[in-house]
C-alpha positions in Angstrom: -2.6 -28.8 -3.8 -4.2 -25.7 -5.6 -2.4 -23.6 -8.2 -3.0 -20.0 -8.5 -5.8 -20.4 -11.2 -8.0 -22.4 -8.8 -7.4 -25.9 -10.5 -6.2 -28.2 -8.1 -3.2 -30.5 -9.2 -1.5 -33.8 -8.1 -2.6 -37.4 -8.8 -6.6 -36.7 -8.2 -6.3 -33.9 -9.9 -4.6 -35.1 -13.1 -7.5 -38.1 -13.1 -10.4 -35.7 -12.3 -8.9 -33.6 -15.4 -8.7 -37.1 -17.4 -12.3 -38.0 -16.9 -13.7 -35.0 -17.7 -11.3 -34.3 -20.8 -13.1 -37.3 -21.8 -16.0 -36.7 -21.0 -16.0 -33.1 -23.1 -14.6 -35.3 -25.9 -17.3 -38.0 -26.3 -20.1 -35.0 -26.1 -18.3 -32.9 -28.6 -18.5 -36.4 -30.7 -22.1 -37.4 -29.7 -23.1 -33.2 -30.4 -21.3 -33.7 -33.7 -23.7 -36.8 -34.9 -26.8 -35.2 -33.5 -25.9 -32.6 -36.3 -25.9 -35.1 -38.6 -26.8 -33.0 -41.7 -23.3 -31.6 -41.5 -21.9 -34.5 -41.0 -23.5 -36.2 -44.4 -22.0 -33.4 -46.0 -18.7 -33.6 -45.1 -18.9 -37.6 -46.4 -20.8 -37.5 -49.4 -19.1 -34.4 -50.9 -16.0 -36.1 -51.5 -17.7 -38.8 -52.3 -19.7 -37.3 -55.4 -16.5 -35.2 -56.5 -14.7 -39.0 -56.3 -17.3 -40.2 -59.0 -17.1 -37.3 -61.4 -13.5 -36.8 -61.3 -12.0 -40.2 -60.7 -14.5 -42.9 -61.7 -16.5 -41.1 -64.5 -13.0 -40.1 -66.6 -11.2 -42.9 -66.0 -9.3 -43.8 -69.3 -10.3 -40.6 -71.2 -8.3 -37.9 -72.2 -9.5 -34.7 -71.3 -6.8 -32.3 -72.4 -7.9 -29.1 -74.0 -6.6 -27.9 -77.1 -5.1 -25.2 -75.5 -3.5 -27.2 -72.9 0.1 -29.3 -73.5 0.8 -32.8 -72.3 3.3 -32.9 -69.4 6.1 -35.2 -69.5 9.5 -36.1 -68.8 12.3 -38.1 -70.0 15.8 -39.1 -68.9 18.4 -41.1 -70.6 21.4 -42.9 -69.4 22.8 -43.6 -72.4 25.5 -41.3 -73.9 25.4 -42.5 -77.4 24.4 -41.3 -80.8 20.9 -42.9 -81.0 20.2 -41.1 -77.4 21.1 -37.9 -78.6 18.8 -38.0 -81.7 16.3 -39.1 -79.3 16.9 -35.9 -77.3 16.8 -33.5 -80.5 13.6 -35.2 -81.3 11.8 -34.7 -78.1 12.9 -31.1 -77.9 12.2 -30.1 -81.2 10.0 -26.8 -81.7 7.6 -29.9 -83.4 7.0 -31.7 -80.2 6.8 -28.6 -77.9 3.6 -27.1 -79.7 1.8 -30.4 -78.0 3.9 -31.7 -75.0 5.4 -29.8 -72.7 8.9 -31.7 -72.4 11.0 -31.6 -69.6 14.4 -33.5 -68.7 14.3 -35.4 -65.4 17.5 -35.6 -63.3 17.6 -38.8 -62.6 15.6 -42.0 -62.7 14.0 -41.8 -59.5 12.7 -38.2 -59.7 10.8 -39.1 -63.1 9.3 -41.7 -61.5 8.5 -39.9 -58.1 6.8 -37.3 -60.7 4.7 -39.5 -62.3 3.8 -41.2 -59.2 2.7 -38.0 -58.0 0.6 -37.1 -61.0 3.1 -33.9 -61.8 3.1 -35.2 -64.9 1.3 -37.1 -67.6 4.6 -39.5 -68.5 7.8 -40.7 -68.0 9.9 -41.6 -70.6 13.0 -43.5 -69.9 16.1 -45.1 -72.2 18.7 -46.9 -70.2 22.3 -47.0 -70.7 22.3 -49.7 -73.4 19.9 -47.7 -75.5 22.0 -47.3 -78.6 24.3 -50.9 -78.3 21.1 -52.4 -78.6 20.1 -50.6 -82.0 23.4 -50.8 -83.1 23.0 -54.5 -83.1 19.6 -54.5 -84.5 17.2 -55.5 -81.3 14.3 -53.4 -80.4 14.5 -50.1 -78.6 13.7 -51.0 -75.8 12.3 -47.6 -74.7 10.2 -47.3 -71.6 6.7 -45.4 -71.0 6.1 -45.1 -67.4 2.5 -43.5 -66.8 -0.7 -43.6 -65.1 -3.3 -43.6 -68.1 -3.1 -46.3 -70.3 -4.3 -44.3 -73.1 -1.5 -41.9 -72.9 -0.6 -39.7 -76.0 2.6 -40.4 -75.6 3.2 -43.9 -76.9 2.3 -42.5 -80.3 4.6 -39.4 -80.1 7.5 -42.1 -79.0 6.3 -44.6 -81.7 6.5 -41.7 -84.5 10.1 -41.1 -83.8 11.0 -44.9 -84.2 8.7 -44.8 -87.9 11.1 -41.9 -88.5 14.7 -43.2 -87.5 13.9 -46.8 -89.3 13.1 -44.5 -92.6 16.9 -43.9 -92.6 16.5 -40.0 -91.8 17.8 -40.1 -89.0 20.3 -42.3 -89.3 21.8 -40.7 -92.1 21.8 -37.5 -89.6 24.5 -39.2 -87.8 26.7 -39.6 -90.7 27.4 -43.6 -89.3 28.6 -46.0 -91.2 28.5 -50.0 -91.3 26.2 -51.8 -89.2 24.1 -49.0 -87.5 21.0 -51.6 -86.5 17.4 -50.1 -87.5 15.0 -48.3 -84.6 12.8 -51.7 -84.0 8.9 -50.8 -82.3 10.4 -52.0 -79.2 8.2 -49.1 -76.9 7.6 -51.1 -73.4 4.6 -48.9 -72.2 4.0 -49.4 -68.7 0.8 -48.7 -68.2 1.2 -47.7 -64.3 -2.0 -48.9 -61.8 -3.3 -49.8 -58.9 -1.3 -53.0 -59.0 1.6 -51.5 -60.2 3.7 -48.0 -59.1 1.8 -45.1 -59.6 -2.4 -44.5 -59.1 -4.6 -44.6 -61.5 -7.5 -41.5 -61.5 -9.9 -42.9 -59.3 -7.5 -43.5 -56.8 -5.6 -40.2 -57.5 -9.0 -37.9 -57.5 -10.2 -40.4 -53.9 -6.7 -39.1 -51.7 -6.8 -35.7 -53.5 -10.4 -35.2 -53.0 -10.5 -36.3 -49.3 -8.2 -33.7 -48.5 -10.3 -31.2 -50.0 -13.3 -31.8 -48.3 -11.9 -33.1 -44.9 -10.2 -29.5 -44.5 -13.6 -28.3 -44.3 -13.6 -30.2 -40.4 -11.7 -26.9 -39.7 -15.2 -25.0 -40.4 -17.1 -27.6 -37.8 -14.7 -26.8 -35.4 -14.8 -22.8 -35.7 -18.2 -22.8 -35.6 -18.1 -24.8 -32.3 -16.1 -22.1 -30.3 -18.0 -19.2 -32.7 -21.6 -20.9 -31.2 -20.2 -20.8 -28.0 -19.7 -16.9 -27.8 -22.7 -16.2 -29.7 -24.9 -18.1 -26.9 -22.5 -16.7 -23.8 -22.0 -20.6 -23.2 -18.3 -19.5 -23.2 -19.5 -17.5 -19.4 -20.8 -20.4 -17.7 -17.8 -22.5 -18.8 -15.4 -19.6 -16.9 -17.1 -20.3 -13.7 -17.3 -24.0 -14.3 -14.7 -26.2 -11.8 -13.0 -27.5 -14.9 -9.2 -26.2 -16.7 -9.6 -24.0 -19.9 -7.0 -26.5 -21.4 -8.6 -29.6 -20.7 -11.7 -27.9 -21.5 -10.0 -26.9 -25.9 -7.8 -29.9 -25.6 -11.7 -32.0 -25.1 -13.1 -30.2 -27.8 -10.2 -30.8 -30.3 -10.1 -34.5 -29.8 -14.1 -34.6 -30.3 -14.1 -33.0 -33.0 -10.7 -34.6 -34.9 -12.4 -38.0 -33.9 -15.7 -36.8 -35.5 -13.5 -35.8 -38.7 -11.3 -39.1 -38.9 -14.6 -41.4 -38.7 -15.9 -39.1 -42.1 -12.8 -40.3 -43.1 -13.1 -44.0 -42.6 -16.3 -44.1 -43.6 -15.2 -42.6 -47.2 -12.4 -45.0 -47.2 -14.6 -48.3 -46.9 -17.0 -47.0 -49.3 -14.2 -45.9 -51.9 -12.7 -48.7 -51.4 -15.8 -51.2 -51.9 -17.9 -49.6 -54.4 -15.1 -47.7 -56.4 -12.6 -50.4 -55.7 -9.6 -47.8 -54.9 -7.0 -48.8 -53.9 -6.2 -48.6 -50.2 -3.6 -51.4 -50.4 -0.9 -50.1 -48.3 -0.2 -50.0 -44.7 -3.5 -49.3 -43.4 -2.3 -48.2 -40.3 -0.3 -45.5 -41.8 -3.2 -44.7 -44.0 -5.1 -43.9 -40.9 -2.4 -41.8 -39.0 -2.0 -39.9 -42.1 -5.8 -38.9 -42.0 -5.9 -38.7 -37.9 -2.6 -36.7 -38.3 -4.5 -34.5 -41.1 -7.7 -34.1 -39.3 -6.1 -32.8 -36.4 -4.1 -29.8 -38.3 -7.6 -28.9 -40.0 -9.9 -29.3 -36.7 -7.1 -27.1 -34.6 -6.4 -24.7 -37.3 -10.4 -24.4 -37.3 -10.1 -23.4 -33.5 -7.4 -21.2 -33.9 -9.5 -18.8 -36.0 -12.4 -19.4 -33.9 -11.2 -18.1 -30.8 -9.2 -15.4 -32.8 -12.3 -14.5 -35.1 -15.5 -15.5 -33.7 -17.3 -14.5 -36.6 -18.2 -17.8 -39.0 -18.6 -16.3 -42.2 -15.0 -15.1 -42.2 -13.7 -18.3 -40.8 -15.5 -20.3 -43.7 -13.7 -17.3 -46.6 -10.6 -18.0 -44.7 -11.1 -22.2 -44.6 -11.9 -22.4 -48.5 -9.3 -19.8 -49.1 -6.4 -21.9 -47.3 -8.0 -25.2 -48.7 -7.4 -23.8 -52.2 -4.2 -22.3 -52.0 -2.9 -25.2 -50.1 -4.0 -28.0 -52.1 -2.3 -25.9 -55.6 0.3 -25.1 -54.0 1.2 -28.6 -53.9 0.7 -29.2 -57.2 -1.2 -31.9 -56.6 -3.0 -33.4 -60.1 -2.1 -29.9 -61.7 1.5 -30.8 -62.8 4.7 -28.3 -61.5 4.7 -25.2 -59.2 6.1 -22.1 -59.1 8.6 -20.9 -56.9 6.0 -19.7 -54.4 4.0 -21.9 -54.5 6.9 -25.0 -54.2 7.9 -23.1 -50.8 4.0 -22.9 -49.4 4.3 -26.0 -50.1 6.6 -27.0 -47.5 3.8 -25.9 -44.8 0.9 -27.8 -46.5 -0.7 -30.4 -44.6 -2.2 -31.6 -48.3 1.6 -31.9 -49.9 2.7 -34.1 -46.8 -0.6 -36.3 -46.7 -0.4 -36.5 -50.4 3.1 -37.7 -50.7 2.8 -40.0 -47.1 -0.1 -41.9 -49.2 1.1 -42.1 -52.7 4.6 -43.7 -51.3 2.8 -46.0 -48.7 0.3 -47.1 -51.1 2.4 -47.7 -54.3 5.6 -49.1 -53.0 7.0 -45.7 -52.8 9.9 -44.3 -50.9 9.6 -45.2 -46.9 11.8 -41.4 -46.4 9.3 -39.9 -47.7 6.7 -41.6 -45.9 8.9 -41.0 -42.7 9.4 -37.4 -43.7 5.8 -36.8 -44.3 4.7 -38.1 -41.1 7.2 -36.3 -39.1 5.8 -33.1 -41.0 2.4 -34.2 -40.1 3.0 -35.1 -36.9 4.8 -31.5 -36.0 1.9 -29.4 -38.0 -0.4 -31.1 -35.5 1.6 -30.4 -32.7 2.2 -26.9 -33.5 -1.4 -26.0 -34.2 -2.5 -27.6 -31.0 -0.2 -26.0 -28.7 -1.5 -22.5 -30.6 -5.4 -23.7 -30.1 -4.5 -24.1 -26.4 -2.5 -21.5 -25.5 -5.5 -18.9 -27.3 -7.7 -21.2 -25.3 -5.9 -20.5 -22.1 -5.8 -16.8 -22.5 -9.5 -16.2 -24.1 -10.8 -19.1 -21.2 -13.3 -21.0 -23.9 
């Protein structure tokens, strides 16, 4: 049976279609490595980035003078000692270094450190003050990923303070008040605990910067194509426009995700990050995130044609992106927290940082869904421009 378009349908058909989807993949692939400069690029750019930002500052401060510390804090205690703790970390003293926020909970102080929003996490459970009261230590918790964080000291100077007497005589108490014991537990959070350390932060962040760039290889595919009227001889080729794009975006997400694997063995062997998690979701995340870049790179092929543009748009859409997910640069604006709901880097981000460091599995769920729908969305666009422009 023939359709109106001249491609024939039915079982043969759908198996001719198959084998030569296939076959437009593996040569898409095998034209890919024969450009191999590219290629080399694409790995060892992320790779080099990885070593400055990750690997060469790792356990060194690098704030500016001009720049304030992050952090947030959240108390479940109710009692006097809490709320001293409260007026000390909001005074007008702290705020000229830290930038202090209050968490709402527990859990989102923890998912913000986790996700590098901020620098620490301070947190004072509910028997905070009882256990002053009675003389014991503190008992106040540091959650963060550099062990070297300024905050212990800015937590430890409040505790020198309150055993002086000053602030105790604050709270006009009487009798057995206790004394502010160095109780600080600073967890220092790692790769073998609950948040990443730099290198591993700077090797997820990193890879989604560069592997974005597959959305250039794949634009200049289809712009290469027009420029050397291949695009013609395809029209009066005996083979489907759609299987003809849908061949080229599989080759070329393939080609991407191996970039990808490669820089995850050697990250993971030389630098030693950490890729502990469920590697199979590891790898769905990045085959899931190659696809949306490889499409998207399509897309603006067949809509542009021109690669200069397509590379200003790429780097353009790669930057605005990646901040607006405030990825490693602390909190967003209101824009930028709603781009952010369409950013393949928030999503990959977040599906990686949960899987990896016994995060939460919604989010990981979530994250893939999102992943999983970007891809499908910017596919179905890639073909149905391929359809109509007959690449």
């Amino acid at each position: 049976m023939k359709a109106g378009f001249g491609y024939e349908f039915g079982k043969k058909g759908a198996g001719r279609d198959t084998m030569k989807l296939l076959s437009v993949a593996y040569y898409t692939v095998l034209r890919n490595i024969r450009d191999w400069k590219y290629l080399i690029l694409l790995v060892m750019a992320p790779i080099v980035t990885i070593l400055i930002t990750g690997v060469g500052t790792e356990g060194v401060n690098l704030y500016k003078l001009t720049e304030k510390v992050k952090i947030a804090y959240f108390s479940e205690d109710t009692g006097n000692f809490a709320q001293e703790f409260e007026d000390f970390i909001s005074s007008e003293q702290v705020s000229k270094s830290f930038e202090v926020k209050k968490a709402d909970s527990y859990q989102t102080g923890m998912d913000k450190v986790k996700e590098g929003k901020i620098e620490a996490f301070i947190y004072l459970d509910g028997s905070f003050t009882a256990r002053i009261q009675r003389g014991n230590n503190a008992g106040i918790k540091i959650y963060s990923a550099n062990s070297m964080s300024p905050v212990k000291p800015l937590v430890e100077s409040f505790i020198n303070s309150a055993n002086t007497g000053i602030a105790i005589a604050k709270l006009g108490k009487t009798g057995n008040t206790g004394v502010l014991q160095s109780g600080i537990k600073n967890m220092a959070l790692s790769s073998t605990g609950t948040a990443p350390r730099d290198r591993d932060k700077w090797t997820y962040f990193n890879m989604l910067i560069f592997l974005f760039y597959g959305a250039i290889m794949s634009g200049f595919a289809i712009t290469s194509e027009y420029k050397n009227n291949i695009h013609t001889r395809l029209n009066t080729a005996p083979i489907n426009p759609l299987v003809s794009i849908t061949g080229k975006n599989i080759g070329q997400t393939v080609t991407v995700f191996m970039c990808a694997v490669v820089i995850i063995l050697f990250t993971g062997l030389v630098f030693e990050s950490d890729w502990s998690g469920n590697i199979g979701i590891i790898l769905l995340v990045y085959l899931l995130y190659s696809a949306i870049a490889v499409c998207l790179g399509s897309i603006l092929g067949l809509l542009v044609r021109k690669i200069s543009i397509i590379v200003l748009v790429i780097i353009t859409l790669d930057a605005l992106l990646f901040n607006a997910s405030g990825l490693g640069w602390g909190e967003s604006g209101d824009f930028a927290l709603n781009l952010s709901l369409i950013s393949p880097h928030h999503y990959a981000a977040e599906a990686l940082i949960n899987n990896i460091f016994d995060g939460s599995s919604e989010k990981i769920n979530s994250s893939l869904i999102a992943l999983a729908a970007g891809a499908f969305v910017m596919a179905a666009l890639s073909l149905i421009l391929g359809r109509r422009k007959a690449v």
